[in-house]
C-alpha positions in Angstrom: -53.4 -55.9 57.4 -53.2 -56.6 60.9 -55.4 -54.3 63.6 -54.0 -53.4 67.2 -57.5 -54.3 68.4 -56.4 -58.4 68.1 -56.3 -60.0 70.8 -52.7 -60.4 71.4 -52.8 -63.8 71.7 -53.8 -64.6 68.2 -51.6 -65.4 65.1 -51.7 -65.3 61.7 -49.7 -67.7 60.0 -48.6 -67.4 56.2 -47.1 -70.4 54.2 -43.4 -70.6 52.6 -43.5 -70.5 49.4 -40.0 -70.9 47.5 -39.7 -69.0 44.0 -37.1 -69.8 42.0 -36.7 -66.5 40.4 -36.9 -64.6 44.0 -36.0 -64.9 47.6 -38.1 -64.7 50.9 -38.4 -61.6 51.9 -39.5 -60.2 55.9 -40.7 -57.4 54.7 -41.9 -55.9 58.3 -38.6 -57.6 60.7 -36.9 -54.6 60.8 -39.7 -52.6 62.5 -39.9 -54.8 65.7 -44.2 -54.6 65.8 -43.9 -57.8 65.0 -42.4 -61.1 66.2 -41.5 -64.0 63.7 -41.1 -67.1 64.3 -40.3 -70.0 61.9 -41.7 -73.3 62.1 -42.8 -76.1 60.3 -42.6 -74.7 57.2 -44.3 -71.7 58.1 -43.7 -68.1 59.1 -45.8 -67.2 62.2 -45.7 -63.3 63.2 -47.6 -61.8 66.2 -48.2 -57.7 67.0 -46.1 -56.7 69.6 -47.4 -54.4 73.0 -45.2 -51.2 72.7 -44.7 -50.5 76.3 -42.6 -46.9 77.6 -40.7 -46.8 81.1 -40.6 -43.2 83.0 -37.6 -43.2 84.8 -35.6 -45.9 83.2 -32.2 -44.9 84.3 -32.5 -46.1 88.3 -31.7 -49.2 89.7 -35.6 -50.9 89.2 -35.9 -48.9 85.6 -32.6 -50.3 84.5 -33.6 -54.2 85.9 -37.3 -52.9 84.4 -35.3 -52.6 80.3 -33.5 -55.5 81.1 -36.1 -57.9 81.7 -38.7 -55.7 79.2 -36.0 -55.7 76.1 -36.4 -59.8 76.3 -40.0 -60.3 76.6 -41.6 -61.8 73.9 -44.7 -60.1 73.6 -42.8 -56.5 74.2 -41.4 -53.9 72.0 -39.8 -51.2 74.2 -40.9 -47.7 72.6 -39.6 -45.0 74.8 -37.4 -44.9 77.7 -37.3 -41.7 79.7 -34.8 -40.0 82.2 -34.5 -36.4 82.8 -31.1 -36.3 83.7 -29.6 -38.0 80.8 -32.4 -37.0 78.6 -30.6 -37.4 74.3 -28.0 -40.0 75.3 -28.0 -43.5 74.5 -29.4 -45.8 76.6 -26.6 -47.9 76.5 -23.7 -45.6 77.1 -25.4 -45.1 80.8 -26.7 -48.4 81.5 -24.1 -50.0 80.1 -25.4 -53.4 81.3 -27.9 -53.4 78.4 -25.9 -53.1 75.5 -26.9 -55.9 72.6 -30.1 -56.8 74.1 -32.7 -56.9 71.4 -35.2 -53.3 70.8 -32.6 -51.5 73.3 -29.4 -50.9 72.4 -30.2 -48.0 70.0 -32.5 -46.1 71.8 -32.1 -42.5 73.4 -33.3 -41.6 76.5 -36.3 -39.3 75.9 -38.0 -36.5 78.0 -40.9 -37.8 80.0 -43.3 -35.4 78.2 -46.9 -36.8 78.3 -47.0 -35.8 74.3 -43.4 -37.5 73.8 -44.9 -40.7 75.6 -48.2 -40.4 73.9 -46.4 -40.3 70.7 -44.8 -43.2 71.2 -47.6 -45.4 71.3 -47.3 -47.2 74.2 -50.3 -48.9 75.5 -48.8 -49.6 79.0 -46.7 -47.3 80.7 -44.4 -48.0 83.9 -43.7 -45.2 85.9 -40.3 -46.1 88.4 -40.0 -43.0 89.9 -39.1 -41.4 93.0 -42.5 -41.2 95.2 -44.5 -38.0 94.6 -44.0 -37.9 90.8 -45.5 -40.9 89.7 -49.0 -39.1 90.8 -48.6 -36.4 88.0 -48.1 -39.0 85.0 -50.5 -41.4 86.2 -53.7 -39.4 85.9 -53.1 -38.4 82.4 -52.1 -41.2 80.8 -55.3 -42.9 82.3 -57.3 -40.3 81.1 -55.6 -40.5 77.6 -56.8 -44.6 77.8 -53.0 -45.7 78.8 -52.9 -48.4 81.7 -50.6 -47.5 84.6 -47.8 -50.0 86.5 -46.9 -47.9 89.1 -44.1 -49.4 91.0 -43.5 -46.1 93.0 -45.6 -45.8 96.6 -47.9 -43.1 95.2 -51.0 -45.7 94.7 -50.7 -47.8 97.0 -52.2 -45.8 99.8 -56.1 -46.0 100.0 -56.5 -42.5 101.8 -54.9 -39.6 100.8 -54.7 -38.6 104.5 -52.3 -41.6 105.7 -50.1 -40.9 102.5 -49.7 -37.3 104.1 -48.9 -38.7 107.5 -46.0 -40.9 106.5 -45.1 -39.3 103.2 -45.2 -35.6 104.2 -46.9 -34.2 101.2 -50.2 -33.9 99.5 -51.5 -36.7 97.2 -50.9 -35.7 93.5 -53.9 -37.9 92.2 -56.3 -38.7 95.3 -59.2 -39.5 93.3 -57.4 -42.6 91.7 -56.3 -44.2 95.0 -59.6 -45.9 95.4 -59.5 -47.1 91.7 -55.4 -48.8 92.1 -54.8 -52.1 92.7 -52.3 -53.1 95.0 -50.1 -55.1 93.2 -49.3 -58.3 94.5 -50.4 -60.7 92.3 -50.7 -63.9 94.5 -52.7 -61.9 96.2 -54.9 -59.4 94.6 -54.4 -61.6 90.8 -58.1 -61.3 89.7 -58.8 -57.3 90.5 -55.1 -56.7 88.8 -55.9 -58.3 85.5 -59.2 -56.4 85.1 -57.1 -53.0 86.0 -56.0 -49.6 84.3 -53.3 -48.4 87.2 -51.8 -50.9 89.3 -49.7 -50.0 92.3 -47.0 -52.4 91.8 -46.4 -53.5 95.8 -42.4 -52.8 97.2 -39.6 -55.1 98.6 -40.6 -54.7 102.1 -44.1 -54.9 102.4 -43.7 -57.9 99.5 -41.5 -60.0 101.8 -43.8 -59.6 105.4 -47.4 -59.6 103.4 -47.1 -63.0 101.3 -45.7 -64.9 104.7 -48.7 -63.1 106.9 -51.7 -62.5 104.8 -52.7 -66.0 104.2 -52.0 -66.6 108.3 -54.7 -63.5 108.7 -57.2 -64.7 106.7 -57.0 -67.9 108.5 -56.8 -66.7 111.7 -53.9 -68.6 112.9 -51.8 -65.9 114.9 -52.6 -62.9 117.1 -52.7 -59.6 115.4 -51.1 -57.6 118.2 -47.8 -59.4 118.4 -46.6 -59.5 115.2 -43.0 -57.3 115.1 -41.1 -57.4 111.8 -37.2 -57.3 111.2 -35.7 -56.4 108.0 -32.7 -56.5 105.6 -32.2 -54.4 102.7 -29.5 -54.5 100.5 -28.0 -51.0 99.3 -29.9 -50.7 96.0 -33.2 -50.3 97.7 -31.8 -46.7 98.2 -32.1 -45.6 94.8 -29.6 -44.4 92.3 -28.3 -41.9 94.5 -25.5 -39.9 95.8 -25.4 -39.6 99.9 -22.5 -39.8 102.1 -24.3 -42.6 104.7 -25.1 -45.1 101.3 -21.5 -44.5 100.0 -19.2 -47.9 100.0 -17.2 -46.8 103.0 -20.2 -46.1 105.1 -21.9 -49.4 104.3 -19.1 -52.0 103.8 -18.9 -54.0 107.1 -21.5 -52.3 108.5 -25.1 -53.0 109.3 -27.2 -50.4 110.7 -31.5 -49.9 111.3 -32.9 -46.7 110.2 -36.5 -45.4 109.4 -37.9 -46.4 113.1 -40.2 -46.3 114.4 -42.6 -45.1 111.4 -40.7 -46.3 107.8 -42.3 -45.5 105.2 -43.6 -48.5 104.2 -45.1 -49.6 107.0 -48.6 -47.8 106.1 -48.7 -50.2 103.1 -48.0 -53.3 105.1 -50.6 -52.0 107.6 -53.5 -51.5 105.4 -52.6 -54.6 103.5 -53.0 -56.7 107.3 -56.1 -54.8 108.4 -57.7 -56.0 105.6 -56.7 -59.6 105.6 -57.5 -60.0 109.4 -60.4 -57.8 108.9 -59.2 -55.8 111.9 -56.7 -53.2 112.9 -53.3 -54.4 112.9 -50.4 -52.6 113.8 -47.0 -53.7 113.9 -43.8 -53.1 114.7 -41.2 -53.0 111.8 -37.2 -52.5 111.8 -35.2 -51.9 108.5 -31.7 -52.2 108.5 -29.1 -51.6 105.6 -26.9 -54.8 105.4 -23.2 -54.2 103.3 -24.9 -56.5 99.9 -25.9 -54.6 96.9 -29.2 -56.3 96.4 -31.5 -58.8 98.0 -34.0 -58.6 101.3 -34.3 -60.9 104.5 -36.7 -60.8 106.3 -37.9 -62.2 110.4 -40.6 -61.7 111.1 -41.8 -62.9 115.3 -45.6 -64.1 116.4 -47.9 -65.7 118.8 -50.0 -68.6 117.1 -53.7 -68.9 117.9 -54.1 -71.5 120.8 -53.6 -74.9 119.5 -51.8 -74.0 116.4 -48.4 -75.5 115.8 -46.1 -74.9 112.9 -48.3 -78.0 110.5 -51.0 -75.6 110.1 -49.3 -72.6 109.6 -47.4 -74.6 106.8 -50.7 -76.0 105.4 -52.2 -72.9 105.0 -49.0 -71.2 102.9 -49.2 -75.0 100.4 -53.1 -74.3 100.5 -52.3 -70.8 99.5 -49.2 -71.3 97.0 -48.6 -74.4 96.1 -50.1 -73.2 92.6 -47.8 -70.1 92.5 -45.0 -70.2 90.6 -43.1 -67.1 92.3 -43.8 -68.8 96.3 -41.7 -71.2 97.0 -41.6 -72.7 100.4 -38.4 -74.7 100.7 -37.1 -77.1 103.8 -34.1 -74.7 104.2 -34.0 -71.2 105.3 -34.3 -68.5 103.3 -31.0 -67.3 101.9 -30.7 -63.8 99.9 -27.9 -65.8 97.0 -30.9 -68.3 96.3 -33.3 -65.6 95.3 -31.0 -62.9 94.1 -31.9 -62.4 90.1 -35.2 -64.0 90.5 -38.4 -63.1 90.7 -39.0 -65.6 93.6 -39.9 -65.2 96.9 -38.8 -67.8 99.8 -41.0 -68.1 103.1 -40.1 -70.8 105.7 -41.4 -70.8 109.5 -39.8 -71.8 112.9 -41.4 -72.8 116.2 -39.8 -71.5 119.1 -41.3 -74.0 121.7 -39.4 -72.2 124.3 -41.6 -68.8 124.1 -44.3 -70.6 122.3 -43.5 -68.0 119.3 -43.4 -69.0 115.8 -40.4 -67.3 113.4 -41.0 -66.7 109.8 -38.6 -66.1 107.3 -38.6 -64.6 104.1 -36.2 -63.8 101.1 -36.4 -62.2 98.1 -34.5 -59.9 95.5 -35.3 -56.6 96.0 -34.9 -55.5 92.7 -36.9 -58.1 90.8 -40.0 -59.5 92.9 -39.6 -56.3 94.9 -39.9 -53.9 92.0 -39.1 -54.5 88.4 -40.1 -58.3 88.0 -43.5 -58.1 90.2 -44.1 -55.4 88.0 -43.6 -57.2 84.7 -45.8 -60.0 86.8 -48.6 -57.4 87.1 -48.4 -56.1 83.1 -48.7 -60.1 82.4 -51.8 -60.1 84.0 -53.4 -56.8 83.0 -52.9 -57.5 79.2 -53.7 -61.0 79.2 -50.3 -63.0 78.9 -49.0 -65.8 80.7 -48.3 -64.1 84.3 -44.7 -66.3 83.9 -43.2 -64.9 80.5 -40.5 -62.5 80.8 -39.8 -63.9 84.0 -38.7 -67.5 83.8 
C-alpha cells in the first residue's frame, strides 16, 4: 500500500509476470494517483501531487491547466471559477479539450471545504488582487502550501499595499512569512516555503536584468527609469471598452503613471538588492499583441564600468539558469512568446554614457502561470524544469 508521506521522488517498481490463463491488469490507471510507466520489463508507478487552481477560468488560470494537466508529477483535482461554477471545463476553455486529467472536470465553487475535500496538497490562487488574501490564510492554517500568483503577498508592509492598492490587507500577518517568487532569485527561501508570492510580468522583466547589477554595484540607483510593453492579456479576462479590439488594434498607449501598481514590488525588490532606497521611474504601455512584454530599461553605470562587466555579472549570475537567456540579439517578444524564458541583452550608449537594457518575456508564462509552476517545482521538491520544457 503506498503512503502520501513518500517522498515523491521514490518508486516502487513491480515485475511482469505473464500468466497464461490471465491478462495484466492496471488495476489503479484509471484513478490518475498514480503514473505508470513501462520499461524494461517492468511496470514502474509513482503517487501523483493532487494540486487545485482558484480561479482557473482567466487568462493565467487557463495557461496555469494547460501547463498543470501535462506535468508529470500532477494530478489536477479541482478547478474553481465562480462565474461558470457546474460547467465543464472544457466547454469554456475550450483550448484544453483532450489534455490528460482535464477534459472531464467541472468547474467547482472555491469553497475552502470543496478545496479541502479535494485533497490538494498545493493550491494556486490566480485571482484578481484582494481575494487571494482570504484563501491564503486558511489553507495555510489547514497545512495547504500557497502559490500565489496574485499581488496580495508580495508586499512586505501592509501599509505600502494600502497606498498603491487602495484597500486594507486581507492577511497582514503572512506578508512577512511569503516569499517573493522569483526563483533565480529568491530559489533557496522558495523551496523551504508554505505561501509563495509568485512575482508578475512587469516587475519579472526589470528585476532579473537589475538585481544582479545592484548587488554588484555597477550602476547608480537614482537614474534608473523603466519603459514597458504589455500585451492585452495582462488585463485580465475582462470586458472594458478601452481593452476591446477596436480600442487597442493599431494603437499603443501608456497608462498607470506615474504610480502603476507594480511599481511598489519592483521597488522593495531594488532596495533590497542595492541595500538602499531606490526609486524609479516606470511607464507601461498597452501595445496591439495579445500576449508577450518588452521591456527598456535606461541607466548610468558606476564610473569605469562599460557594458563587459555588466554582461559578466548577468553570465556570473545565470549562466546556470535555464529560464535566463542572454542572447547576441535583441530581445524580441515572438522568441519568448509560449515560453517560460526570459531574454536580457544590454546596450552602451557612448553618446550619453548610458547603458540600455532590454528584456523580453511572455507575460502569461514566466510572468504568471509558468514562474508559478517554477516555484511549485521547487517547494515540493521536483526538478524546477519539468512541466516547463
Amino acid at each position: 500500500m503506498l503512503a502520501k508521506s513518500w517522498p515523491w521522488d521514490d518508486r516502487i517498481s513491480l515485475p511482469l509476470r505473464r500468466r497464461p490463463d490471465r491478462p495484466l491488469h492496471y488495476v489503479l490507471l484509471g484513478t490518475g494517483d498514480f503514473r505508470f510507466e513501462k520499461e524494461s520489463g517492468w511496470i514502474r508507478f509513482r503517487v501523483m501531487t493532487k494540486v487545485a487552481i482558484v480561479g482557473a477560468n482567466g487568462y493565467s488560470g487557463e495557461e496555469l491547466c494547460s501547463i498543470l494537466a501535462r506535468h508529470p508529477r500532477v494530478k489536477i483535482a479541482s478547478v474553481t471559477s465562480r462565474q461558470h461554477a457546474g460547467k465543464r471545463v472544457t466547454d469554456v476553455l475550450v483550448r484544453l479539450a483532450g489534455l490528460p486529467g482535464i477534459g472531464s472536470m467541472e468547474f467547482s465553487e472555491a469553497g475552502l471545504e470543496n478545496l479541502l475535500g479535494s485533497g490538494a496538497e498545493f493550491v494556486f490562487l490566480a485571482l484578481p488582487h484582494g481575494l487571494a488574501a482570504e484563501f491564503a490564510a486558511p489553507l495555510i492554517e489547514a497545512g495547504r502550501k500557497v502559490v500565489d500568483l496574485s499581488a496580495d503577498f508580495r508586499l512586505r508592509d501592509a501599509a505600502v499595499f494600502h497606498e498603491f492598492y487602495g484597500n486594507e490587507h486581507g492577511a497582514p500577518d503572512l506578508l512577512a512569512e511569503a516569499v517573493f517568487g522569483i526563483p533565480e532569485i529568491y530559489r533557496e527561501q522558495i523551496a523551504r516555503a508554505r505561501l509563495v508570492a509568485s512575482a508578475g510580468c512587469y516587475p519579472t522583466s526589470i528585476l532579473l536584468p537589475l538585481v544582479p547589477l545592484l548587488k554588484a554595484g555597477l550602476i547608480k540607483c537614482s537614474t534608473i527609469i523603466a519603459s514597458s510593453a504589455s500585451g492585452v492579456s495582462g488585463a485580465g479576462r475582462k470586458t472594458e471598452g478601452s481593452l476591446m479590439f477596436a480600442e487597442c488594434h493599431e494603437s499603443l498607449r501608456a497608462y498607470g503613471i506615474p504610480k502603476h501598481r507594480h511599481l511598489s514590488e519592483i521597488e522593495q525588490e531594488l532596495s533590497k538588492a542595492a541595500n538602499d532606497r531606490v526609486l524609479i521611474t516606470f511607464v507601461p504601455h498597452l501595445a496591439p499583441m495579445n500576449r508577450g512584454i518588452h521591456t527598456t530599461i535606461f541607466a548610468a553605470p558606476e564610473e569605469d564600468v562599460d557594458v563587459s562587466l555588466i554582461a559578466s555579472c548577468w553570465r556570473a549570475a545565470y549562466e546556470a539558469e535555464l529560464f535566463v537567456r542572454l542572447p547576441d540579439s535583441l530581445p524580441d517578444v515572438k522568441n519568448v512568446n509560449y515560453t517560460n524564458f526570459c531574454d536580457i541583452a544590454v546596450r552602451h550608449d557612448a553618446r550619453t554614457g548610458r547603458i540600455i537594457i532590454l528584456a523580453a518575456l511572455d507575460n502569461l508564462v514566466k510572468g504568471a502561470a509558468g514562474q508559478a509552476v517554477q516555484n511549485f517545482n521547487l517547494m515540493a521538491g521536483f526538478p524546477e524544469a519539468e512541466g516547463l520544457l
